[in-house]
C-alpha positions as CSV (number, residue, x, y, z in Angstrom):
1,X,22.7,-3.4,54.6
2,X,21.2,-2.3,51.2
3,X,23.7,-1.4,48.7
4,X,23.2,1.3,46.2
5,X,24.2,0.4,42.2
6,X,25.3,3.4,41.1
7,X,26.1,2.6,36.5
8,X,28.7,4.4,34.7
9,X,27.3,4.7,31.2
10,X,31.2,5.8,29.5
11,X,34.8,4.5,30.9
12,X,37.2,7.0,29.1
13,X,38.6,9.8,31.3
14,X,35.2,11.2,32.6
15,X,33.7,7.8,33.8
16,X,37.1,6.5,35.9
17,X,38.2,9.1,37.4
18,X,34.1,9.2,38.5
19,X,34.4,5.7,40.1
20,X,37.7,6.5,41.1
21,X,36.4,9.3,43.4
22,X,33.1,7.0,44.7
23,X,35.0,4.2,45.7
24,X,38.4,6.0,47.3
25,X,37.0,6.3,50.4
26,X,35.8,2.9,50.7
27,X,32.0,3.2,51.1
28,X,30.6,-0.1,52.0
29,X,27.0,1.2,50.6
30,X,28.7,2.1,47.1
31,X,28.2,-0.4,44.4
32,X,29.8,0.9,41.0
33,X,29.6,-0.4,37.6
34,X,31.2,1.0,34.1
35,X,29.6,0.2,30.9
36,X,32.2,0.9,27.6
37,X,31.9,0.1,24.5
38,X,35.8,0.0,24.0
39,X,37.8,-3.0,24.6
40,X,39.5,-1.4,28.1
41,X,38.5,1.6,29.7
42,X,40.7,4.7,30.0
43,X,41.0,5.3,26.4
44,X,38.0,7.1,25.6
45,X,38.0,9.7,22.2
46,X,41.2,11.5,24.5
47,X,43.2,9.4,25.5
48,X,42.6,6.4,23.1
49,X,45.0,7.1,20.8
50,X,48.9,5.2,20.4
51,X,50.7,7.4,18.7
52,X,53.7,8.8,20.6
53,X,53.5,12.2,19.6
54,X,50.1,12.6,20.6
55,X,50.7,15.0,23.7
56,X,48.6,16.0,26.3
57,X,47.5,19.6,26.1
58,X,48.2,20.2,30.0
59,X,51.4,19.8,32.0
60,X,52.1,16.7,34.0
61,X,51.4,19.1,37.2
62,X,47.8,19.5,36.1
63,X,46.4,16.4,35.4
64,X,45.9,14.1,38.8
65,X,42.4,13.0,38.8
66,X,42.4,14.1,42.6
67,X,41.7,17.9,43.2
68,X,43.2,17.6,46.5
69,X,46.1,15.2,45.8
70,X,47.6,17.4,42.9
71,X,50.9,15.3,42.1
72,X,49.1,12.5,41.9
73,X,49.8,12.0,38.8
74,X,53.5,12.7,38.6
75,X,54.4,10.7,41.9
76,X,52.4,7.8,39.1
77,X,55.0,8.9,36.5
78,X,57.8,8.2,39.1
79,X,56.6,4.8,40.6
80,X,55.8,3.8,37.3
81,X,59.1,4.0,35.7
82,X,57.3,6.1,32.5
83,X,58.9,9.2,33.6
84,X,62.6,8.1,33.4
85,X,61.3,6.6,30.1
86,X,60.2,9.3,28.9
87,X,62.8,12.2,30.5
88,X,60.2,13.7,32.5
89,X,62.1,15.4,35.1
90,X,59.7,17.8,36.6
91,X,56.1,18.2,36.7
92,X,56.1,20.8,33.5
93,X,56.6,18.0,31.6
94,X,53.8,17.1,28.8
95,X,53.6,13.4,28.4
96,X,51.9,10.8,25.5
97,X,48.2,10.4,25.9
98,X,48.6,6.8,26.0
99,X,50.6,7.1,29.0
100,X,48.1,9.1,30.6
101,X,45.8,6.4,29.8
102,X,47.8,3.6,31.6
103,X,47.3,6.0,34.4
104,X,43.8,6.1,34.2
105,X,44.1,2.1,34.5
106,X,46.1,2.5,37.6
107,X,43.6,4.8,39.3
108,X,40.8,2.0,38.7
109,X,43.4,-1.3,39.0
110,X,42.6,-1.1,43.6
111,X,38.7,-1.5,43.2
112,X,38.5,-3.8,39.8
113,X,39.8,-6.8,38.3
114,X,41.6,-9.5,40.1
115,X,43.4,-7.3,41.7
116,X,41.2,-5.1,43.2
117,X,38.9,-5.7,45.8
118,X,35.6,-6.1,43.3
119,X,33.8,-2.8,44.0
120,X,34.1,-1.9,41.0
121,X,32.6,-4.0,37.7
122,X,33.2,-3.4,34.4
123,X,30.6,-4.3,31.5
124,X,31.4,-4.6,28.1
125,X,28.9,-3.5,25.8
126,X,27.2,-0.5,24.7
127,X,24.3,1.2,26.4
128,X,21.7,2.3,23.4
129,X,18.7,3.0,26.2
130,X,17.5,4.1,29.4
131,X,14.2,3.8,30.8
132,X,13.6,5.4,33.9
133,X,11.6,3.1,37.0
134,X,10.5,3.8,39.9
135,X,12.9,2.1,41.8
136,X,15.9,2.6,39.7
137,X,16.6,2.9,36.0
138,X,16.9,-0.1,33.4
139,X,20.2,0.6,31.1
140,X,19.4,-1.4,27.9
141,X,22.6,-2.4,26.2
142,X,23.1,-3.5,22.4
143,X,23.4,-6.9,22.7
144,X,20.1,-7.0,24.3
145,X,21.2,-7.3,27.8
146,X,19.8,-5.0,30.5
147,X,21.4,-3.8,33.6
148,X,19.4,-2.7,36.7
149,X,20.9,0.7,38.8
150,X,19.5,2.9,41.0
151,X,21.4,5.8,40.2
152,X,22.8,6.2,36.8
153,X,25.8,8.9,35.1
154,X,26.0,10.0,31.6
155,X,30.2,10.3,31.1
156,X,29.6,9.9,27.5
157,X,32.2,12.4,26.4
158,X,32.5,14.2,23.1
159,X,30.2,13.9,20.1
160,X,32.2,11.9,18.0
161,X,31.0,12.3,14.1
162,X,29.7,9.5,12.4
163,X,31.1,9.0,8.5
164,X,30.1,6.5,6.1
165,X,32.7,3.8,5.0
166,X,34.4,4.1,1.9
167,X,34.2,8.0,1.8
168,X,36.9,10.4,1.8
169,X,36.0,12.3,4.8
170,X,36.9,10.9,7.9
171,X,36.8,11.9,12.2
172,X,40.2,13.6,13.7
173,X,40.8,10.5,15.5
174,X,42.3,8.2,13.3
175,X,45.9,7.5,12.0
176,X,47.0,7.6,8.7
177,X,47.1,4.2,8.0
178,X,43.7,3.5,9.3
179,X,42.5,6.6,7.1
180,X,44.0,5.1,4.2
181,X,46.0,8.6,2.9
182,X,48.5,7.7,0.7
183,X,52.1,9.2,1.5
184,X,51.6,12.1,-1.6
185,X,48.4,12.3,-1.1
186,X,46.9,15.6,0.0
187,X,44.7,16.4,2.7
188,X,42.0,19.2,3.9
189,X,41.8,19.7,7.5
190,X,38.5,21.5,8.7
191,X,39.6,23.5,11.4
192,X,42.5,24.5,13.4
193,X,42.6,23.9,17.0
194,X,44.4,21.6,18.9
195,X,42.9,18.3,17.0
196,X,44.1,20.0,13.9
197,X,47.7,19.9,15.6
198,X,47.6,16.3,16.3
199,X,46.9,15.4,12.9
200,X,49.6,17.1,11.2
201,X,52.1,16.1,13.9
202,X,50.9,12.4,13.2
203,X,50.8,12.6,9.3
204,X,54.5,14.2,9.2
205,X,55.6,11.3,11.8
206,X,54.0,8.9,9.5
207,X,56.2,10.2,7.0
208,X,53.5,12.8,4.8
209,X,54.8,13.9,2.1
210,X,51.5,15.6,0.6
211,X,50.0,18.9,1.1
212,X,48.0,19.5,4.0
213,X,45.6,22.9,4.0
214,X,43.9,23.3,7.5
215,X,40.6,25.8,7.1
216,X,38.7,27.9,9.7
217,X,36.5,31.0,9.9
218,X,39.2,32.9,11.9
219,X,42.8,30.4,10.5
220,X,43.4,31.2,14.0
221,X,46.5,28.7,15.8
222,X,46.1,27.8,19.5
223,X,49.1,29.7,21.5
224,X,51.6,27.7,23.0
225,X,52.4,26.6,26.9
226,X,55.2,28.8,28.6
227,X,56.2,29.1,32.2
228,X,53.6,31.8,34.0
229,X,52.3,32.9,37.1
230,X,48.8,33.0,37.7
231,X,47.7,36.4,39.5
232,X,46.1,36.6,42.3
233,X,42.6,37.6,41.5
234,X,40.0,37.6,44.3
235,X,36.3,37.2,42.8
236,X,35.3,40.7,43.1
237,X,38.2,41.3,40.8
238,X,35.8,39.1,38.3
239,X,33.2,41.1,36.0
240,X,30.5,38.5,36.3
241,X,27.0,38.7,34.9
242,X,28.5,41.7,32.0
243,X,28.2,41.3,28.4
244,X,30.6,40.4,26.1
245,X,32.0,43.4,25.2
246,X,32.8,44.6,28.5
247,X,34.2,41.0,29.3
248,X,36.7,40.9,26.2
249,X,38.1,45.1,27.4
250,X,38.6,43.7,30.9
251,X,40.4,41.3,29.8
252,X,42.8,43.2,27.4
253,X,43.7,46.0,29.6
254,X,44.3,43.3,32.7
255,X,46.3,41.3,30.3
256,X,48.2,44.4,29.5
257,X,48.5,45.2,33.0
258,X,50.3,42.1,33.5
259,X,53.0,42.5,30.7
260,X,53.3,45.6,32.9
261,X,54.2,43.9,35.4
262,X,56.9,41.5,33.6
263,X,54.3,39.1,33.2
264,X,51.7,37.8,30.2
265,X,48.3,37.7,29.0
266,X,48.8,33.7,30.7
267,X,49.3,34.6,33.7
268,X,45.7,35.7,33.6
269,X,44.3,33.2,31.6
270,X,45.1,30.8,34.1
271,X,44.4,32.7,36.7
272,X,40.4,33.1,35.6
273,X,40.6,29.4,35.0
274,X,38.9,28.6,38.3
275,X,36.4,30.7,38.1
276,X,35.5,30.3,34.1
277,X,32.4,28.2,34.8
278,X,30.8,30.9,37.3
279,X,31.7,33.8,34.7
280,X,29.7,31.3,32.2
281,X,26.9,30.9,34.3
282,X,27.1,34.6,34.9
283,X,25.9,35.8,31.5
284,X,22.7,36.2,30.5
285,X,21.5,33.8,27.8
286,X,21.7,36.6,24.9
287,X,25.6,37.0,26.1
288,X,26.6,33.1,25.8
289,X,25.2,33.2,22.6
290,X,27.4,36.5,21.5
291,X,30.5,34.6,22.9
292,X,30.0,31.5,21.3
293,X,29.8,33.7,17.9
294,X,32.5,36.8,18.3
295,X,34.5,35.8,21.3
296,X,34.7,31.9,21.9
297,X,37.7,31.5,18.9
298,X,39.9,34.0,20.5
299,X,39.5,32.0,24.6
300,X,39.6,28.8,23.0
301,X,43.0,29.6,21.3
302,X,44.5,31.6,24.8
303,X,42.8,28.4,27.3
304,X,43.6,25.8,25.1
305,X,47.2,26.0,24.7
306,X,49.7,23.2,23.0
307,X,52.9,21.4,24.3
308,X,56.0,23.1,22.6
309,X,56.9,19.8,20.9
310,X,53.7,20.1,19.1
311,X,54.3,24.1,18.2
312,X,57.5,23.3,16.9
313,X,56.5,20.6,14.3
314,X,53.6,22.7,13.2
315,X,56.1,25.6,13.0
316,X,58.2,23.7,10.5
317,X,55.1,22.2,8.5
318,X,54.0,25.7,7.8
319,X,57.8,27.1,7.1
320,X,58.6,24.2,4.7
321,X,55.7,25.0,3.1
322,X,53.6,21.3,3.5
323,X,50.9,23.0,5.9
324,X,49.1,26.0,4.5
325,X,46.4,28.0,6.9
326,X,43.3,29.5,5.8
327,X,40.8,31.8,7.3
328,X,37.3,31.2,5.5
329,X,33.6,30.3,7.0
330,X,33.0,26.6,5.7
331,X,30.0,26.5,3.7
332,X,30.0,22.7,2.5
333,X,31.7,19.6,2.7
334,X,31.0,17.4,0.3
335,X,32.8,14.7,-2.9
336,X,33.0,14.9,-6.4
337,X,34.8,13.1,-9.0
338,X,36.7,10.8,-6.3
339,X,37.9,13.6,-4.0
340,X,36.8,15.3,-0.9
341,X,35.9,18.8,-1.7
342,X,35.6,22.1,0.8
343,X,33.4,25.1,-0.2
344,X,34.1,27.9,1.7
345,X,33.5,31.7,1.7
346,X,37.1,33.6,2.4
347,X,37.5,36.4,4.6
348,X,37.5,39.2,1.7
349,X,33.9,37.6,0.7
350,X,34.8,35.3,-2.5
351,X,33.6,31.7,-2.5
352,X,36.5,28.7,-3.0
353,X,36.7,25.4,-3.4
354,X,39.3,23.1,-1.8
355,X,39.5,19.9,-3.5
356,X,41.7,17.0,-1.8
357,X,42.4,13.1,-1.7
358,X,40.9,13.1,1.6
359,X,39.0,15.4,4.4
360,X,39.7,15.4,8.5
361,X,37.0,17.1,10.1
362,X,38.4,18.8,13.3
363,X,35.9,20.9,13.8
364,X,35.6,20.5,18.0
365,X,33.6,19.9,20.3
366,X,30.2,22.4,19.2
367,X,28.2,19.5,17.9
368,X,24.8,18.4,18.1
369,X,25.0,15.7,20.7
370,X,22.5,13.8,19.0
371,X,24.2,13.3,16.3
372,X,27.1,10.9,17.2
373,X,27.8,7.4,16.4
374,X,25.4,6.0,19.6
375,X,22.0,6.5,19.3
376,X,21.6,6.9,23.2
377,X,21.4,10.9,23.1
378,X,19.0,11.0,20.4
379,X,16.4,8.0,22.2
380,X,16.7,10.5,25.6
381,X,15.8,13.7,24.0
382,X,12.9,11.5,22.1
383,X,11.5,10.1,24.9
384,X,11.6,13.4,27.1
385,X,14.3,11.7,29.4
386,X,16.4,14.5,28.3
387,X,16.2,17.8,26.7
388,X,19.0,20.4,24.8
389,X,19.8,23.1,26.8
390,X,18.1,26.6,24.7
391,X,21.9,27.0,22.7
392,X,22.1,23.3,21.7
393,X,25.6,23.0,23.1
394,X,24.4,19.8,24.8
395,X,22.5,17.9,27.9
396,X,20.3,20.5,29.9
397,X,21.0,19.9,33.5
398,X,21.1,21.7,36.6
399,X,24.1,22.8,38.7
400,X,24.1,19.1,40.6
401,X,24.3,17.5,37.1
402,X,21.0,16.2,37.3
403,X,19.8,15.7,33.8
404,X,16.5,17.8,33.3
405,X,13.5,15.9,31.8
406,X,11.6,17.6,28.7
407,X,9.1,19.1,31.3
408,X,11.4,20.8,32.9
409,X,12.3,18.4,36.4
410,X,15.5,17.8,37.3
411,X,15.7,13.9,37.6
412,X,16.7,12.3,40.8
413,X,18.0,9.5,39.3
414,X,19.8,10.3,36.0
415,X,23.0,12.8,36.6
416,X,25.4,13.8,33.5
417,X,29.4,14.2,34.0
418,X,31.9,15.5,31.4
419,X,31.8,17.2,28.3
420,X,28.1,16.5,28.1
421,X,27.3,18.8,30.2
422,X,28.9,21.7,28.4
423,X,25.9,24.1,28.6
424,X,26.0,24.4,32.2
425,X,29.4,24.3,32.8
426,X,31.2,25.4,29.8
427,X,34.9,24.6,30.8
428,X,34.4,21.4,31.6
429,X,37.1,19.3,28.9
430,X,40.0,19.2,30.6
431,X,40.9,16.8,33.2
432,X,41.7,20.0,36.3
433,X,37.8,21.0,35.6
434,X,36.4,17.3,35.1
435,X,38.1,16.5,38.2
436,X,36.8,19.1,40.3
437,X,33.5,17.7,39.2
438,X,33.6,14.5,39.8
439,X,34.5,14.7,43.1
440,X,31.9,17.3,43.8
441,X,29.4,14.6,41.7
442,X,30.7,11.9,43.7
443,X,30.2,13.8,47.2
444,X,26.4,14.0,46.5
445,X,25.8,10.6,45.3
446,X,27.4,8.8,48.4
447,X,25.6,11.4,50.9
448,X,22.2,10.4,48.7
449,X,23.5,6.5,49.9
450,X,24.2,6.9,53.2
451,X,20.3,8.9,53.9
């Protein structure tokens, strides 16, 4: 019986829960293999992190990495012992990352290591180059080593920025002590969405006693979770294909329709949340570009909600007077004189400077994806493996995830998963969207085995 290698290039949340959904139903054609750079998988930019007030974003009740075995992840919680640990009573509960991550290693531990049954194999190292045969694709890894698939998945995950050593700017993803901030030191935080939150939540744990100014064009907070009910909206509720304008009024006035009803504008936030990747792919390509401009602040800060634990430390930061918020379009960031430095253009239309021991850039997820710290990305779109999509929000590919080649072919053997594929799908960080997707993703791939 011929096997078919199906290689995971990325093992934080995107690539397991992939290989997860592949191997589950025990498919003796399936063949999987991860390749991370990391030292486990799991981790990942998300869910990498140790600190214990790092909080998911979503409750426990979200965030099984089976659509259609949604307490998954809380029946884990149970049998695992972490949620008497961690007084987790019901599934509204939001946990540590790193906890979510020990689940992630539960959901591969049946098919990999010694005790799994072997159908799943991890490779440590990191891929740098594909090259596309035509019986299968070579993955070309650092260390010089090359790994032969016949079908292989980008689960690369976010664009994580690149910063020279030594320099007093750093990535959102570090902790204090790694960053080097001193305990008086002070500290400029570009942007203010939820990895702005995590940061000041860490630094006060870690004991901060210096000034901490977070900057964006809007100084816009994410809202925080509360109990709702999602309405009931049946698609031809939905104004897909409208512009921008006409979105953001139907919204407001169903949102006020709600309170109306003893409800709130979350109860139809969450409600739309199903169906946010069809009203993307709905609008015309001039209206994704006006929501990414006027309206893409104002969702991000309604979707992407934080836990209450998180709102209340930031709430006291602000009201003891250590975190300060701005509103200002960022026009540099650069160092002078030993210090990081933030030139920015303030609402009312004067220029400022911001001048600080050190700089976080949380600036999200709306980055070139060429320009991270692995050169993969970049050697694709060179070689015409891969192209942007027209908005540069990340990997062009089609509704299958098949990436699309420069000359406009969707391959048949290179397929994208995650946040990289952003442009088509839009919604697609959180675990209840990447989820959906990978089974879907997964569906396709073992029908394309079985032919």
């Amino acid at each position: 019986m011929k096997r078919e290698r199906i290689l995971i290039v990325g093992g934080g949340a995107s690539g397991v829960i992939l290989a997860a959904h592949l191997l589950r139903d025990a498919n003796p054609r399936l063949d999987v293999t991860i390749v991370e750079r990391r030292p486990a998988i799991g981790a990942g930019v998300a869910y990498g992190t140790d600190e214990p007030d790092h909080l998911l974003n979503t409750r426990a009740a979200s965030m099984s990495a089976f659509p259609d075995d949604p307490d998954h992840f809380f029946r884990w919680l149970g049998t695992s012992r972490h949620a008497e640990s961690l007084d987790c009573a019901d599934p509204f509960c939001f946990v540590p990352r790193r906890v979510y991550r020990d689940y992630l290693n539960a959901v591969a531990a049946p098919f990999a290591g010694p005790e799994g049954d072997g159908r799943l194999h991890v490779v440590a190292g990191e891929c740098v180059a594909l090259r596309e045969h035509p019986g299968g694709i070579a993955v070309e890894l650092g260390d010089g080593r090359t790994e032969i698939a016949g079908t292989v998945v980008l689960a690369t995950g976010h664009t994580v920025p690149s910063f020279r050593a030594g320099t007093h700017r750093s990535g959102p993803w570090c902790s204090p002590a790694e960053l080097g901030i001193g305990p008086a030191e002070s500290v400029v935080i570009v942007g203010t969405g939820l990895s702005m939150i995590d940061n000041v939540v860490q630094l006060r744990r870690a004991g901060h006693r210096g000034t901490i100014t977070a900057v964006s064009r809007r100084g816009l907070l994410p809202h925080v979770h509360a109990p709702s009910t999602p309405l009931r909206l049946d698609p031809a509720d939905i104004p897909f294909g409208t512009g921008v304008s006409f979105l953001l009024r139907w919204l407001r006035e169903t949102a006020r329709w709600a309170e109306g009803r003893g409800g709130d504008w979350r109860d139809l936030v969450d409600a739309l949340r199903p169906h946010a990747q069809t009203l993307w792919q709905s609008m015309a390509p001039d209206a994704r570009r006006r929501f990414l401009r006027h309206a893409r602040t104002f969702w991000e800060v309604h979707r992407h909600r934080m836990a209450p634990e998180a709102e209340k430390a930031v709430r006291e930061a602000i009201a003891d007077g250590q975190l300060r918020i701005l509103a200002g379009r960022v026009l540099d960031i650069g160092e002078a004189d030993g210090h990081g430095v933030v030139r920015l253009r303030r609402r009312d239309g004067e220029k400022q400077e911001l001048v600080a021991d050190h700089v976080i850039d949380c600036t999200g997820i709306l980055r070139d994806p060429a320009s991270g710290d692995t050169p993969l990305v970049g050697r694709l779109l060179q070689q015409g493996s891969a192209r942007l999509d027209p908005l540069g929000l990340g990997l062009d590919v089609d509704r299958d995830c098949a990436v699309i080649h420069a000359d406009g072919t969707p391959s048949r053997r290179l397929f994208a998963l995650g946040p990289v594929t952003r442009a088509q799908f839009w919604e697609i960080t959180a675990i209840p969207d990447i989820r959906v997707q990978s089974a879907g993703l997964a569906r396709r791939l073992a029908e394309r085995a079985t032919a």
